[in-house]
PDB file of N, CA, C and O in Angstrom:
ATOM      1  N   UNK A   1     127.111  98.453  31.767  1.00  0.00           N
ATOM      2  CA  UNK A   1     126.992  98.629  33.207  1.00  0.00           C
ATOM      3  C   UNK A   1     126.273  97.421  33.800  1.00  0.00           C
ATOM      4  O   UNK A   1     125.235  96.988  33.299  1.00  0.00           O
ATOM      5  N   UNK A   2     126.808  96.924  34.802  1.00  0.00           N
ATOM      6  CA  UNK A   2     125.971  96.078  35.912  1.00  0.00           C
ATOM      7  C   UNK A   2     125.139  96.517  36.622  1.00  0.00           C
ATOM      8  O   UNK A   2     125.376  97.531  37.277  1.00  0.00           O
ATOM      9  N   UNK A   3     124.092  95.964  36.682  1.00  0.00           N
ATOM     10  CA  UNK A   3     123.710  96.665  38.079  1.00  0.00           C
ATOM     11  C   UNK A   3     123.223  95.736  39.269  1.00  0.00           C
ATOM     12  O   UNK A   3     122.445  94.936  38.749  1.00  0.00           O
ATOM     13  N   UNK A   4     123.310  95.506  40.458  1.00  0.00           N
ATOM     14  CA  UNK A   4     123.511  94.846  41.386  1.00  0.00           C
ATOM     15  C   UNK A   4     123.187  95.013  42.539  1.00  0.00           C
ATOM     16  O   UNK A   4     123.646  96.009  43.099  1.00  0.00           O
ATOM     17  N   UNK A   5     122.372  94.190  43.228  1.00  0.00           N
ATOM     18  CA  UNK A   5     121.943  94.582  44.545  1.00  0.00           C
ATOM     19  C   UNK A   5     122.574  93.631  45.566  1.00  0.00           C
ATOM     20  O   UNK A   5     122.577  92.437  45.266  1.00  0.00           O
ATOM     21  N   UNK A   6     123.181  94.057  46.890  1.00  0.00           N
ATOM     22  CA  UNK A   6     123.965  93.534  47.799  1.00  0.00           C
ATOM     23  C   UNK A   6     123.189  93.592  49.059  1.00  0.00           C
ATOM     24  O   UNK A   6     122.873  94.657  49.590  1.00  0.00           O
ATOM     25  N   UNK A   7     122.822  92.153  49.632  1.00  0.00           N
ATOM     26  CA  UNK A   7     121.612  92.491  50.798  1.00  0.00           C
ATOM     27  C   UNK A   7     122.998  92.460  51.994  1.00  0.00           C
ATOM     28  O   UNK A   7     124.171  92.219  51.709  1.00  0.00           O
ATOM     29  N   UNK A   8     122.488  92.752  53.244  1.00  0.00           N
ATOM     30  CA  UNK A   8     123.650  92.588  54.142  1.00  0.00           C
ATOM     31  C   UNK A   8     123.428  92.322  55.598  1.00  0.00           C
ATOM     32  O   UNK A   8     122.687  93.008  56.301  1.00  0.00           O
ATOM     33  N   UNK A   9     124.062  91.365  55.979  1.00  0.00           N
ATOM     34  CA  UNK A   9     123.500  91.097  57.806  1.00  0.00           C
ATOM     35  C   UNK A   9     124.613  91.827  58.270  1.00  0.00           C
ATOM     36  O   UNK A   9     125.724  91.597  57.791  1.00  0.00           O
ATOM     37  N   UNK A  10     124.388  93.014  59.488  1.00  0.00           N
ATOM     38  CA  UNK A  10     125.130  93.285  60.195  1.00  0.00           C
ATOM     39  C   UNK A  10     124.913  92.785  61.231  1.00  0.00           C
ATOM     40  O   UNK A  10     123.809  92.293  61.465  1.00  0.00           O
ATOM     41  N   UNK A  11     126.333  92.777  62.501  1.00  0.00           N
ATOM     42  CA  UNK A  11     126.406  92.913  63.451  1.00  0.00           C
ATOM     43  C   UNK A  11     125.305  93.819  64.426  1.00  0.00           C
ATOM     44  O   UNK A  11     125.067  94.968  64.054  1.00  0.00           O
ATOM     45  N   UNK A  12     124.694  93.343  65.566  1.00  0.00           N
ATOM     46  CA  UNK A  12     123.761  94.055  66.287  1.00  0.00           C
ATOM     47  C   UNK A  12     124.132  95.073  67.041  1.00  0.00           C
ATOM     48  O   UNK A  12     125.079  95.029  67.827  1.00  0.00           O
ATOM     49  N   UNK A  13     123.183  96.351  66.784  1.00  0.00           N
ATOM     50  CA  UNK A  13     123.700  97.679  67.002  1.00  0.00           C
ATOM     51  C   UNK A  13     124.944  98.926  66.000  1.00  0.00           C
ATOM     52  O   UNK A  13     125.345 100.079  66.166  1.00  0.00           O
ATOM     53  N   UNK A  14     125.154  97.807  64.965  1.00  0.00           N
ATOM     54  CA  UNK A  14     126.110  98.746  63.604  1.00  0.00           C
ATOM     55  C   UNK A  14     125.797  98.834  62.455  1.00  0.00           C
ATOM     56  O   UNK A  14     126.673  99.154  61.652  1.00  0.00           O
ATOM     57  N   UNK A  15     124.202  98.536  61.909  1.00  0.00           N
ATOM     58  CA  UNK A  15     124.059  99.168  60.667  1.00  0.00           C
ATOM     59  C   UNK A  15     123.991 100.377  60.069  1.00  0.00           C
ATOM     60  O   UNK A  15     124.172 100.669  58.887  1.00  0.00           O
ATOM     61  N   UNK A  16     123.622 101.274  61.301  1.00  0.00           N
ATOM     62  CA  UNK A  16     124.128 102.488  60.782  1.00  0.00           C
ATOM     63  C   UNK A  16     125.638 103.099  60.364  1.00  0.00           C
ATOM     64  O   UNK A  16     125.800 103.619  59.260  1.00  0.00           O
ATOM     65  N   UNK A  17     126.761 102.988  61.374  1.00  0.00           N
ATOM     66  CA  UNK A  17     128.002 102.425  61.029  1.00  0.00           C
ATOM     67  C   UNK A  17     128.268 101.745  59.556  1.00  0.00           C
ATOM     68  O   UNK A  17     128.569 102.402  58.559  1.00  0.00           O
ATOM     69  N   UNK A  18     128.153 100.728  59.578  1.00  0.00           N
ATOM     70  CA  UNK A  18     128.289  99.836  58.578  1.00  0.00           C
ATOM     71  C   UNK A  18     127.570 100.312  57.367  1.00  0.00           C
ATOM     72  O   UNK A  18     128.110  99.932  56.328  1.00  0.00           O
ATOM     73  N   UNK A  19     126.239 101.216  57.171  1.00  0.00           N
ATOM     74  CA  UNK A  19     125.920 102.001  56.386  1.00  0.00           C
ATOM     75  C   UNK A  19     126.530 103.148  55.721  1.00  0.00           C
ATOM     76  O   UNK A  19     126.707 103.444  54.539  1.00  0.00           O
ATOM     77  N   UNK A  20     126.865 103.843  57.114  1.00  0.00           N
ATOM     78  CA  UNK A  20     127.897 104.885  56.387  1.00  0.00           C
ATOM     79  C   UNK A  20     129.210 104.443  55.948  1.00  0.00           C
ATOM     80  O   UNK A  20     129.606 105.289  55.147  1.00  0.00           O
ATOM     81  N   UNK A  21     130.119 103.476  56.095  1.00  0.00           N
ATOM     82  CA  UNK A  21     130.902 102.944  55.618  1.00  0.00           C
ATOM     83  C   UNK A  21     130.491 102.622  54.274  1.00  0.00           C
ATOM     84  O   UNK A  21     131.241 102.909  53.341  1.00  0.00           O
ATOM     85  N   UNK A  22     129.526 102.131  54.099  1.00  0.00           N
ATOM     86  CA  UNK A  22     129.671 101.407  52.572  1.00  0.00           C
ATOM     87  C   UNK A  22     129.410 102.135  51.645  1.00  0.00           C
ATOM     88  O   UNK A  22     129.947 101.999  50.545  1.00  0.00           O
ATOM     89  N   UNK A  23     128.324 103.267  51.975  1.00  0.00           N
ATOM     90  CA  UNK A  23     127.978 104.542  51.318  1.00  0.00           C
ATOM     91  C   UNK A  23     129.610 105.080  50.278  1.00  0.00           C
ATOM     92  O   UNK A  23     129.794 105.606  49.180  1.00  0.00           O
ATOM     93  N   UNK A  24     130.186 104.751  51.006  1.00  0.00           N
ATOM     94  CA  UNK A  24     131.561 105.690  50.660  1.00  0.00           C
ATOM     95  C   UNK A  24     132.651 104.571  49.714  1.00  0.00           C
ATOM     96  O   UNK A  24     133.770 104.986  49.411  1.00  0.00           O
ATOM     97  N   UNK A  25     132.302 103.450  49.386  1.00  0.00           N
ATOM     98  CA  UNK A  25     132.950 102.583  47.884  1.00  0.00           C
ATOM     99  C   UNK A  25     132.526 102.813  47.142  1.00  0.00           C
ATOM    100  O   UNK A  25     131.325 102.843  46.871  1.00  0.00           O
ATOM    101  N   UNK A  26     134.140 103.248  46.107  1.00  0.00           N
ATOM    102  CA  UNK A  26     133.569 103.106  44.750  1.00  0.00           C
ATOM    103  C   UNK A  26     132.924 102.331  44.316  1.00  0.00           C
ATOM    104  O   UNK A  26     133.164 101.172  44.654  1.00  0.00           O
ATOM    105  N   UNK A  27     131.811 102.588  43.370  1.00  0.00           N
ATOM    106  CA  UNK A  27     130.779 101.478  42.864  1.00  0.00           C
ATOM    107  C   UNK A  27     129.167 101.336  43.667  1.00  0.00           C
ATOM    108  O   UNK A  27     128.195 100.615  43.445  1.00  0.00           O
ATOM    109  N   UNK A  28     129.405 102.213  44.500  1.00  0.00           N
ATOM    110  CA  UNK A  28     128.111 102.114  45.433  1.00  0.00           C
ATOM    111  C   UNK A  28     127.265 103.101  45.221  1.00  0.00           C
ATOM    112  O   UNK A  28     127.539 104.185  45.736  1.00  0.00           O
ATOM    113  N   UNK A  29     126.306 103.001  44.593  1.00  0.00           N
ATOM    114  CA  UNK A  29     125.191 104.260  44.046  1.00  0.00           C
ATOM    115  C   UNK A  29     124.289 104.590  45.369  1.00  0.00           C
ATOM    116  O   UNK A  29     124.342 105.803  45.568  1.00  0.00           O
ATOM    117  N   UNK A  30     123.582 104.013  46.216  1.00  0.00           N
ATOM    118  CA  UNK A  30     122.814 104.028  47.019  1.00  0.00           C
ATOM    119  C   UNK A  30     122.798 102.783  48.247  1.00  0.00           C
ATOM    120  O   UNK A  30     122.951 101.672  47.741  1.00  0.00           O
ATOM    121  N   UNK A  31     122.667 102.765  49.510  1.00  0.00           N
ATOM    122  CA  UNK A  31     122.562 102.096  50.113  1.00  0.00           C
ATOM    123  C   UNK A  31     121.376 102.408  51.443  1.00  0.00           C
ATOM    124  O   UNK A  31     121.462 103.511  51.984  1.00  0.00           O
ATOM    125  N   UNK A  32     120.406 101.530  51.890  1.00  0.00           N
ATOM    126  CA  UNK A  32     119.360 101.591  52.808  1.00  0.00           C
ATOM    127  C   UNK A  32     119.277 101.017  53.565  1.00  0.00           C
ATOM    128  O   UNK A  32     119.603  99.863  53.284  1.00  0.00           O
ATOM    129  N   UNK A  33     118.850 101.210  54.980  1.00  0.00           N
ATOM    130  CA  UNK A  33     118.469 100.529  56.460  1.00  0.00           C
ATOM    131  C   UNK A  33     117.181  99.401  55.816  1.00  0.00           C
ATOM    132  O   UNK A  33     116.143  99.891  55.372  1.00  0.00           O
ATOM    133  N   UNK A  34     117.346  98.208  55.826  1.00  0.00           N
ATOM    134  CA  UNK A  34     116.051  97.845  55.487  1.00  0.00           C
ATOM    135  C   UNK A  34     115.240  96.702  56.805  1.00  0.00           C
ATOM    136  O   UNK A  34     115.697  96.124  57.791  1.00  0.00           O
ATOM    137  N   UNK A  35     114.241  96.760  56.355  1.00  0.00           N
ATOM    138  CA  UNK A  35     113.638  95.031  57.503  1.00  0.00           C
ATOM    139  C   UNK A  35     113.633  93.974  57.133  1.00  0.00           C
ATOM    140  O   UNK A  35     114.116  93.832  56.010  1.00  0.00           O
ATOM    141  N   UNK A  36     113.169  92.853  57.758  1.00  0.00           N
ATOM    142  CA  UNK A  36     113.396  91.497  57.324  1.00  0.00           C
ATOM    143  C   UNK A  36     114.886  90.780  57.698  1.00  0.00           C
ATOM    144  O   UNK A  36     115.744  91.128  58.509  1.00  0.00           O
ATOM    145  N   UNK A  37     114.821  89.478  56.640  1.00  0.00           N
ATOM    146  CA  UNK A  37     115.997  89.007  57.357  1.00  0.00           C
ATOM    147  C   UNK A  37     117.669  90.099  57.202  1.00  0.00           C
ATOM    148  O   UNK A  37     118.783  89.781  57.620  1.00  0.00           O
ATOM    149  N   UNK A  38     117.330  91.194  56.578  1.00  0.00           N
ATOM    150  CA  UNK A  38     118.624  91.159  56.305  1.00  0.00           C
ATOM    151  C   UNK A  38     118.786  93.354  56.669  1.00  0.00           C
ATOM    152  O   UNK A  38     117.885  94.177  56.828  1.00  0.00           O
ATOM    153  N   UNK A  39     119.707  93.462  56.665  1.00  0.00           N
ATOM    154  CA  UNK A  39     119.946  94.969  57.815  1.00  0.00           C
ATOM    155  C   UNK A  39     119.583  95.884  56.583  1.00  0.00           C
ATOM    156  O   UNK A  39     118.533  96.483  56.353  1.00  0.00           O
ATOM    157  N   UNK A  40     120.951  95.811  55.733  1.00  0.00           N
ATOM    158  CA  UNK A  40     120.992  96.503  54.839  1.00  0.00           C
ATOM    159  C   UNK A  40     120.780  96.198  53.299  1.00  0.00           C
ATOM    160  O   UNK A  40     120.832  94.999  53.025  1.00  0.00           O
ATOM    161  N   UNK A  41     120.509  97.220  52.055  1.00  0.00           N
ATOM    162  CA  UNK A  41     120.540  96.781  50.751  1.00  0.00           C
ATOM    163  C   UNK A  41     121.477  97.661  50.158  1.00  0.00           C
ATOM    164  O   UNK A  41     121.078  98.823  50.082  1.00  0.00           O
ATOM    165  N   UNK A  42     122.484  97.459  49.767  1.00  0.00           N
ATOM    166  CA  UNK A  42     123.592  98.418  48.416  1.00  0.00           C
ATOM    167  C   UNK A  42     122.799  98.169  47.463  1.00  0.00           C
ATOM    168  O   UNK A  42     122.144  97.127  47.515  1.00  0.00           O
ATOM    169  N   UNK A  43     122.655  99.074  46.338  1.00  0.00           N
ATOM    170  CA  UNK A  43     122.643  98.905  45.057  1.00  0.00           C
ATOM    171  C   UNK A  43     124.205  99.159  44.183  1.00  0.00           C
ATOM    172  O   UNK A  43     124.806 100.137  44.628  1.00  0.00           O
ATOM    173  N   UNK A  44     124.755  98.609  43.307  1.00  0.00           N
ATOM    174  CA  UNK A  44     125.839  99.056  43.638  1.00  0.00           C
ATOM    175  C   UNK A  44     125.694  98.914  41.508  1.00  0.00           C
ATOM    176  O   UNK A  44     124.863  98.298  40.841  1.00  0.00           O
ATOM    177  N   UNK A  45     126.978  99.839  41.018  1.00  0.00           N
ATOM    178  CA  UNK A  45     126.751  99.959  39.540  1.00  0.00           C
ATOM    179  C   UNK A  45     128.168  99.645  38.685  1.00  0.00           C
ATOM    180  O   UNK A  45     128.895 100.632  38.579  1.00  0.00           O
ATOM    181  N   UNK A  46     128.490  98.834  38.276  1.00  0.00           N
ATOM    182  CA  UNK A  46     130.107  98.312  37.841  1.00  0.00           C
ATOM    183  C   UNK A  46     130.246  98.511  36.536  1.00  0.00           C
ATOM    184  O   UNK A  46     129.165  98.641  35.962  1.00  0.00           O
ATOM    185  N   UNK A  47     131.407  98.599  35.701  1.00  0.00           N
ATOM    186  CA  UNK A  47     131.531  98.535  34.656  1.00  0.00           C
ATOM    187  C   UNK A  47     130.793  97.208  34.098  1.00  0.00           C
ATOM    188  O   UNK A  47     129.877  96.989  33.305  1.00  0.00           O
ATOM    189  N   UNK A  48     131.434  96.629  34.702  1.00  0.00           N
ATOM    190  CA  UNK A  48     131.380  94.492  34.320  1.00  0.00           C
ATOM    191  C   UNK A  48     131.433  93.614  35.831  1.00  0.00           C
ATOM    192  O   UNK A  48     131.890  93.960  36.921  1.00  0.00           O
ATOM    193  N   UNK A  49     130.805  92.413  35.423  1.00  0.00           N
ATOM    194  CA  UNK A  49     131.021  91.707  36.729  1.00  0.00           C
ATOM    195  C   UNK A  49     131.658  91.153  37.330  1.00  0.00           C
ATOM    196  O   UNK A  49     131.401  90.447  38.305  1.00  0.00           O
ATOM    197  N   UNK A  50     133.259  91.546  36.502  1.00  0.00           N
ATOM    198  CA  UNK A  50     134.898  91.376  36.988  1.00  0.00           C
ATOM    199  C   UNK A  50     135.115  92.045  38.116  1.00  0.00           C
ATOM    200  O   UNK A  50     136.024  91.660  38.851  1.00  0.00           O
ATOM    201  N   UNK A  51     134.315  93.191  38.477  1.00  0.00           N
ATOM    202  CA  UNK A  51     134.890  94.119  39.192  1.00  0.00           C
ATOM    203  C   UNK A  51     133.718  93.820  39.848  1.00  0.00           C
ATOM    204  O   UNK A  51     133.009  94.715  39.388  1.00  0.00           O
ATOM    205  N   UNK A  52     133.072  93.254  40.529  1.00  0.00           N
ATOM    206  CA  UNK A  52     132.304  92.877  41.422  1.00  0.00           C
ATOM    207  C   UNK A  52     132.563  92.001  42.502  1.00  0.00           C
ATOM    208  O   UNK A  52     131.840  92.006  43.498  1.00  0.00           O
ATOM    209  N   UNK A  53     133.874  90.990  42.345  1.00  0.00           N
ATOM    210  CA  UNK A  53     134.425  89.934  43.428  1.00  0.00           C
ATOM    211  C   UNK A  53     134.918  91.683  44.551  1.00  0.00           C
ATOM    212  O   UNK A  53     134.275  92.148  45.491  1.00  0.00           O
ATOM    213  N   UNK A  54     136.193  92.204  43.952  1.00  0.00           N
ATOM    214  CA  UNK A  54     136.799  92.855  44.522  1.00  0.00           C
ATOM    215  C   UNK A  54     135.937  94.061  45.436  1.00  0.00           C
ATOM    216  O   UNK A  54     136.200  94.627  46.497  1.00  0.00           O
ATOM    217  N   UNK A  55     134.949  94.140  44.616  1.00  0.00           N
ATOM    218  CA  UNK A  55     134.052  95.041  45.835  1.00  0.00           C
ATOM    219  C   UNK A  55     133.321  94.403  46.513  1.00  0.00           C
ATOM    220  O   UNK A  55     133.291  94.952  47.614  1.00  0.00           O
ATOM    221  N   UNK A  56     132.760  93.629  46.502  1.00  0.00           N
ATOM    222  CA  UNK A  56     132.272  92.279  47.775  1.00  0.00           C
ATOM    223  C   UNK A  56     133.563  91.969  48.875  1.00  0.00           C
ATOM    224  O   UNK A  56     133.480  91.712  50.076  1.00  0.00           O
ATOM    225  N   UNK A  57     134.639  92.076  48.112  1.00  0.00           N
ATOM    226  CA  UNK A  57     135.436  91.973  49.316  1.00  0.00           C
ATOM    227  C   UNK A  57     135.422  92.971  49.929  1.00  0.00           C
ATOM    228  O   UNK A  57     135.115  92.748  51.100  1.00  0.00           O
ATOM    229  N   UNK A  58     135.594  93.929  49.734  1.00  0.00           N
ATOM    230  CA  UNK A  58     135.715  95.365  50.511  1.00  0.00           C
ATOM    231  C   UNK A  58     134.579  95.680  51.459  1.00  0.00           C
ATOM    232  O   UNK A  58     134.787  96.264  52.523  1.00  0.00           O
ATOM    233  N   UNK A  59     133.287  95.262  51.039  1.00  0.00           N
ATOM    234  CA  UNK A  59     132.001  95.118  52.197  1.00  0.00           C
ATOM    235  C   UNK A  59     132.188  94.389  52.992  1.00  0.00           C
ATOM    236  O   UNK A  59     131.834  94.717  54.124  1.00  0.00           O
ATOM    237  N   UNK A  60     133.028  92.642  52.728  1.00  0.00           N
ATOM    238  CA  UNK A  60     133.116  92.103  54.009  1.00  0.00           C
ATOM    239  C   UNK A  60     134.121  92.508  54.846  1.00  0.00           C
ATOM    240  O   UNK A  60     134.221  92.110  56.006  1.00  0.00           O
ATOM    241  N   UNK A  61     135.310  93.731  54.008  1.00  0.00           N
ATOM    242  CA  UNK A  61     136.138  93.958  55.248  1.00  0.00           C
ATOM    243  C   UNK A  61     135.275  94.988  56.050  1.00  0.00           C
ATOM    244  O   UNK A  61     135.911  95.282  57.062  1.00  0.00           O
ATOM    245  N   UNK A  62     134.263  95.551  56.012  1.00  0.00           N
ATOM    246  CA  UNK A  62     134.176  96.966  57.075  1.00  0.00           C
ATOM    247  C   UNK A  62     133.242  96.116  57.966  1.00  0.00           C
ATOM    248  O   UNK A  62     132.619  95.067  57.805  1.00  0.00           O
ATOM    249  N   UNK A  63     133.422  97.118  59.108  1.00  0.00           N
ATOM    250  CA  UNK A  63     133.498  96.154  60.477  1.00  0.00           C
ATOM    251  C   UNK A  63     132.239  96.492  60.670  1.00  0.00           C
ATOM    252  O   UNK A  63     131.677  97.576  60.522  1.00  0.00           O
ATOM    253  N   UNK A  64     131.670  94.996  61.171  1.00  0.00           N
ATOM    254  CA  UNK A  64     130.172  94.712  61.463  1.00  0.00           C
ATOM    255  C   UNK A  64     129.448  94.259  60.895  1.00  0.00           C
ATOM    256  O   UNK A  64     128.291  93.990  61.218  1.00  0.00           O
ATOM    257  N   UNK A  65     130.247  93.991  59.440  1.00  0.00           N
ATOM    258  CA  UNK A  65     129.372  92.828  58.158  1.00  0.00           C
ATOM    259  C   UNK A  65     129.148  91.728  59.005  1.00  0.00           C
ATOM    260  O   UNK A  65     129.932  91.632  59.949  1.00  0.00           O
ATOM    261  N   UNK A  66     128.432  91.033  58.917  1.00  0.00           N
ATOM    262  CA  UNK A  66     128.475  89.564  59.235  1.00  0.00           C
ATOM    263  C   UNK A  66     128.602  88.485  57.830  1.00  0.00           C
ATOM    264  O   UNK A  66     129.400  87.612  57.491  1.00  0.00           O
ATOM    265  N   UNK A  67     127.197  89.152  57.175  1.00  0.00           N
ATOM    266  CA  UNK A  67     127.591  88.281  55.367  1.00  0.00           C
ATOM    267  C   UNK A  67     126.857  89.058  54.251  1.00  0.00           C
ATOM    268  O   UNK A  67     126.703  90.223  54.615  1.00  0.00           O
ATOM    269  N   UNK A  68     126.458  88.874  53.283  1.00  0.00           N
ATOM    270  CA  UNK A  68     125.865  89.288  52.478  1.00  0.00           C
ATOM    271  C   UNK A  68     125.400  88.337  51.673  1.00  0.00           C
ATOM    272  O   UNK A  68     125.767  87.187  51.917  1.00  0.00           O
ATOM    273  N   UNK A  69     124.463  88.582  50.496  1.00  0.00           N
ATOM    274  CA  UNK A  69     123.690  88.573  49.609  1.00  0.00           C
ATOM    275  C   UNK A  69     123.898  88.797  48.385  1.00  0.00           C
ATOM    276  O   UNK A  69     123.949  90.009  48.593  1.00  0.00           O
ATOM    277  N   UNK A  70     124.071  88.724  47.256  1.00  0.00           N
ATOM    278  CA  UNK A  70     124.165  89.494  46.028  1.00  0.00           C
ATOM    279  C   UNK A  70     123.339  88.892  44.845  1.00  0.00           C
ATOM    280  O   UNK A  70     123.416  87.696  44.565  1.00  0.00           O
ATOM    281  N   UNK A  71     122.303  90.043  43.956  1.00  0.00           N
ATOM    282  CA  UNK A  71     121.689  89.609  43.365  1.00  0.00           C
ATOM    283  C   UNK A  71     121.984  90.699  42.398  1.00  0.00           C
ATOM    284  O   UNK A  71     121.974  91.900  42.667  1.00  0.00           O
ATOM    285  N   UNK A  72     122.328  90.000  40.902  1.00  0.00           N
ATOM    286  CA  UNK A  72     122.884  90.525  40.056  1.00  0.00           C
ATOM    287  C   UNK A  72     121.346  90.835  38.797  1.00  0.00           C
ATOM    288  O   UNK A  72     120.722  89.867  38.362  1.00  0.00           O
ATOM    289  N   UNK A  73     121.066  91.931  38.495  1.00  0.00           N
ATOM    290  CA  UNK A  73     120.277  92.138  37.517  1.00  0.00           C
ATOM    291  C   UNK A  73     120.454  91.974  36.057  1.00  0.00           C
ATOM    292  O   UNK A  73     121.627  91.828  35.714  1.00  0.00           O
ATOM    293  N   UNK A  74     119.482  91.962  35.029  1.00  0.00           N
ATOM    294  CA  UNK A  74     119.772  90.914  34.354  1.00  0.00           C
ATOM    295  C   UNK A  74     119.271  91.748  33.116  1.00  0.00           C
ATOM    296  O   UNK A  74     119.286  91.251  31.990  1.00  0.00           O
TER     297      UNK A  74
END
């Protein structure tokens, strides 16, 4: 298992939105409103880190990402 944390800038006024959206991909164990530079944090849990491009894409499609972060644990 991977395990992986995805920081995330949303759009102003849609992290909640954009929270409950992401809540709901496969691969997404937990996700939080956080402070600082960045809105949100996924933790997210993969087989391998093959399958980690394809779900990064899927966060930048839901509407109100601006970018993300990803910090892979080790």
């Amino acid at each position: 298992m991977t395990r992986t944390y995805v920081l995330i800038r949303a759009k102003a006024g849609t992290m909640w939105n954009v929270r409950s959206d992401i809540e709901k991909i496969e691969g997404i164990v937990d996700v939080h409103v956080i402070t600082g530079p960045y809105d949100l944090v996924a933790l997210v849990n993969l087989p391998s880190t093959d399958n980690l491009k394809r779900l990064l894409e899927i966060i930048h499609d839901v509407e109100g990402v601006v970018s993300t972060e990803t910090w892979i644990a080790m």
